[in-house]
N, C-alpha and C positions, 0 to 999 in steps of 0.2 A: 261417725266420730273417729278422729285418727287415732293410730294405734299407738301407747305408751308404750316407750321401750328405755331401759335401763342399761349402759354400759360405762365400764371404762375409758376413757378419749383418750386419742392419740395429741401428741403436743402442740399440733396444728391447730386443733381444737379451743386451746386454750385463750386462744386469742378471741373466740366470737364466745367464749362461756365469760371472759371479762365484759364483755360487752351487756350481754345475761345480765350479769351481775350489777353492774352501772344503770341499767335501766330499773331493775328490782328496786334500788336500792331508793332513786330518784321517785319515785311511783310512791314507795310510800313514806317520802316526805312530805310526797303533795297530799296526800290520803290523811298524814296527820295533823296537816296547818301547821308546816312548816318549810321554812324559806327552803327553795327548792335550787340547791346548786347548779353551777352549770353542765352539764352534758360532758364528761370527759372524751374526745378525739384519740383513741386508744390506737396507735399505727402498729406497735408492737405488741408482744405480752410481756409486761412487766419481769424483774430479773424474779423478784420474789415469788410471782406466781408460779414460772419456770423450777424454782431450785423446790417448793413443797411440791411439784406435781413428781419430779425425778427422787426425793425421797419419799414418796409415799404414794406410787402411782396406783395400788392394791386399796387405798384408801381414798383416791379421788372417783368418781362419776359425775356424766352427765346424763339429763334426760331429753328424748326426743318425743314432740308427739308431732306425730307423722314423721317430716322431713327437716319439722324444726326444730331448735335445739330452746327447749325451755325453762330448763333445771341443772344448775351446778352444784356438784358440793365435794370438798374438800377436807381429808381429817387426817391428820398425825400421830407418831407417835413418837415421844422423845421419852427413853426410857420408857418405865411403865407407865407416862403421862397420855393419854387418847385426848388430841384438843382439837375441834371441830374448826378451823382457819376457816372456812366459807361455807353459806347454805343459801343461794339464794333461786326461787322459782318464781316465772313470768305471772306478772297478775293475773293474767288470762286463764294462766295452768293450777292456779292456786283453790281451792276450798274441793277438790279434787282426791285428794288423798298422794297427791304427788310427792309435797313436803314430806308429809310421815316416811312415805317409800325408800326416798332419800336417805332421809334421816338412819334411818334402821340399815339399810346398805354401810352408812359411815360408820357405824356402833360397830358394828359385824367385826368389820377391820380391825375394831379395838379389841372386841372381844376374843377374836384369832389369836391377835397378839398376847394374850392374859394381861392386860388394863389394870393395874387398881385406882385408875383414878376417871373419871371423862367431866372434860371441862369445856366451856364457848365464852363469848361475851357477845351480848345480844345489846337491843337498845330499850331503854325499860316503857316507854310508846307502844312497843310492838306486842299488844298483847297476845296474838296468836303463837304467835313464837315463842313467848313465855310459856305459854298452856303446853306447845307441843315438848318442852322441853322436856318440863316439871311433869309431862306423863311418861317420860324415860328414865327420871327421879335424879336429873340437874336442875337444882334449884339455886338459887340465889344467894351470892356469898357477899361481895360487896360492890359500892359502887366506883369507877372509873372515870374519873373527869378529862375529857379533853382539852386541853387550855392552849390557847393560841396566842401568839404576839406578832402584831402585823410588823414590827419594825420601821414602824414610821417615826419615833420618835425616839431622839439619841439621848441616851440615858449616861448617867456614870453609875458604872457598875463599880462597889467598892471589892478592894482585893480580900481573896477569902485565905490566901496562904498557900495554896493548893499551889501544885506545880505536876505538871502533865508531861507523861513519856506517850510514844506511840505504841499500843499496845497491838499491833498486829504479828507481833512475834511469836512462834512456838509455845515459849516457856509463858508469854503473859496470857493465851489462849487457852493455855491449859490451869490457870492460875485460875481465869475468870469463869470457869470450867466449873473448878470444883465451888468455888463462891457460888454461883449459882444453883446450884446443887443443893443448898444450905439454903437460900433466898428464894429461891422461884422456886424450890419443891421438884425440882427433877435437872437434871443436867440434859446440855441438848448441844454438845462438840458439834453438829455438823451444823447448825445455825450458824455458830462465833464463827466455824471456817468459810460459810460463805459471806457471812459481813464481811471478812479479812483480806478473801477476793475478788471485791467487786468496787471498780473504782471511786463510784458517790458515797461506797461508806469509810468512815472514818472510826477505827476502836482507840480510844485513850483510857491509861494508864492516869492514877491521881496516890497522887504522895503527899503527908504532909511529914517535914522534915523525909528521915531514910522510909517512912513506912509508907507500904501501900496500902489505903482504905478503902478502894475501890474502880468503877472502871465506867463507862458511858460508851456508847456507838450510837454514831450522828449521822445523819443522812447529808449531802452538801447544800441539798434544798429544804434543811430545815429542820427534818427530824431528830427530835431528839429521845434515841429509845433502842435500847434499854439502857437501862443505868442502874446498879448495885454500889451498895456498902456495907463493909462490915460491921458497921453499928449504923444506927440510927441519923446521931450525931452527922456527919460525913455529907449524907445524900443534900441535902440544901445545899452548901458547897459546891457537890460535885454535877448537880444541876445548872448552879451559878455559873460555872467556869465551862460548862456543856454548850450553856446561851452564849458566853461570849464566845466561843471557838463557831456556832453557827454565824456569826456574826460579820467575820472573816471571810467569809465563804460570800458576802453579799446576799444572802436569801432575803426575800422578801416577806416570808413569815416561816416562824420559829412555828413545834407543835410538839406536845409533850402529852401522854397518857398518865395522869397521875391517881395512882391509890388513894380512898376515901379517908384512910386511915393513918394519914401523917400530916399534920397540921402546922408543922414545921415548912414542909416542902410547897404546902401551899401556899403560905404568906409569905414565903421566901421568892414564890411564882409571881403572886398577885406586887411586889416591889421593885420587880422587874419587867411592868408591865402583861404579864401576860392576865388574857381573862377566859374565862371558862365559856368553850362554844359549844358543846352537848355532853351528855352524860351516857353513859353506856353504864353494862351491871355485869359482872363475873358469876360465870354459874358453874357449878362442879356438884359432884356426888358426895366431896372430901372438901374441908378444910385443908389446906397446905402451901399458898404463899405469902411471904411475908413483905406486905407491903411499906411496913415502917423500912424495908431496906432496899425496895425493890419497886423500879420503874418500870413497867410493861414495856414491851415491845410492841410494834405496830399492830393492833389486837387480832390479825392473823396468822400472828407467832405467839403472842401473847409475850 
């Protein structure tokens, strides 16, 4: 049997642990009778895989058995927030003890750091990965709807009022800084500065009359995420004006992570077309974000 080995990857690396990860992920879609996406053609590694491997390279590994590479995983920590970005191992490598191995390597990292929080977002299908969680005592906080809009069909969106600065400035980075800080439960500066420097995203600014109530960053291809507001009230809005700005850009589907727990933001979703394509669940040790004001980010940023 080949020998299981655990290390840190170098950035070259990253590119065949995406790969890792794409094939894991398609495997057990087909494992749960579910429509099985197509195969993504990875030439590069993603910007976002790149910028968490360079903030938290003491918290990424992969694993080899033998000479292959069959296991990735990826953890953060934003403030005292420890959030598991990626865990995925090769079927083949799995009911092995590989996962746990992993798993406790990424914890470690948190625990170095002094952690008071460890959070993931898993798929609630996947029951192994439930079970491994919940025996490190991440359990289930709430659920996560992905809601898509293919953009096939030209809607009139009505005016919400809102009116939109570009928020990639100092003073609005530092702004949406602290909001977040208040709304997602930890603040994370070097996130907002890599949205700010990377050309497909987009950060806005949202005023109604002189006041700011909140902010959105967009991907050009569609993503819309995250998005904050200072009250409740705000987010349907500022969701609203998020879809028409992706709009602009031509994408051919819109995609937003939305919290279980704002029923504003989803009827506000579901009358602008979009509909809900799977469900994911937020697990943590802690309560601590609030999703009546707060749109996740792609859930390997959370």
């Amino acid at each position: 049997m080949p020998k299981i080995t655990y290390r840190h990857p170098t950035q070259d690396e990253l590119l065949p642990a995406c790969r890792v990860m794409a094939g894991s992920y398609l495997d057990l879609q087909a494992r749960s009778g579910r429509k099985v996406p197509e195969k993504p053609d990875f030439k590069e590694t993603p910007a976002a895989v790149v910028h968490m491997y360079k903030t938290d390279y003491k918290g990424c590994w992969v694993v080899y058995s033998g000479n292959r590479m069959v296991g990735y995983g990826q953890a953060l920590m934003r403030g005292k927030q420890w959030y598991l970005a990626n865990l995925f191992v090769e079927t083949r490598a799995q009911n092995g003890g590989v996962g746990r191995e992993l798993m406790k390597r990424c914890l470690n990292y948190g625990r170095q750091k002094n952690a008071d929080s460890f959070a993931l977002c898993t798929f609630p299908y996947n029951e192994v990965a439930l079970g491994l969680y919940a025996g490190f005592g991440i359990m289930p906080q709430y659920p996560i709807f992905e809601m898509r809009n293919t953009n096939t069909v030209t809607r009139r969106i009505q005016p919400t009022g809102l009116h939109i600065d570009n928020g990639n400035s100092n003073s609005s980075i530092l702004r949406i800084n602290r909001l977040e800080k208040k709304i997602r439960g930890y603040a994370r500066l070097v996130d907002l500065r890599f949205f700010a420097g990377e050309p497909d995203y987009e950060i806005l600014d949202f005023y109604r009359g002189p006041k700011w109530v909140g902010y959105s960053v967009i991907h050009k291809r569609g993503l819309i995420a995250p998005s904050g507001a200072i009250v409740p009230k705000y987010l349907p809005d500022i969701v609203t004006e998020s879809f028409r700005r992706t709009l602009k850009y031509g994408s051919k589907m819109s995609i937003i992570f939305a919290g279980g727990s704002n029923a504003q933001v989803h009827n506000r979703l579901r009358t602008l077309g979009f509909k809900i394509d799977s469900i994911s669940v937020f697990l943590a040790t802690k309560q601590y974000a609030d999703f009546s004001r707060y749109i996740p980010a792609h859930l390997a940023l959370f």
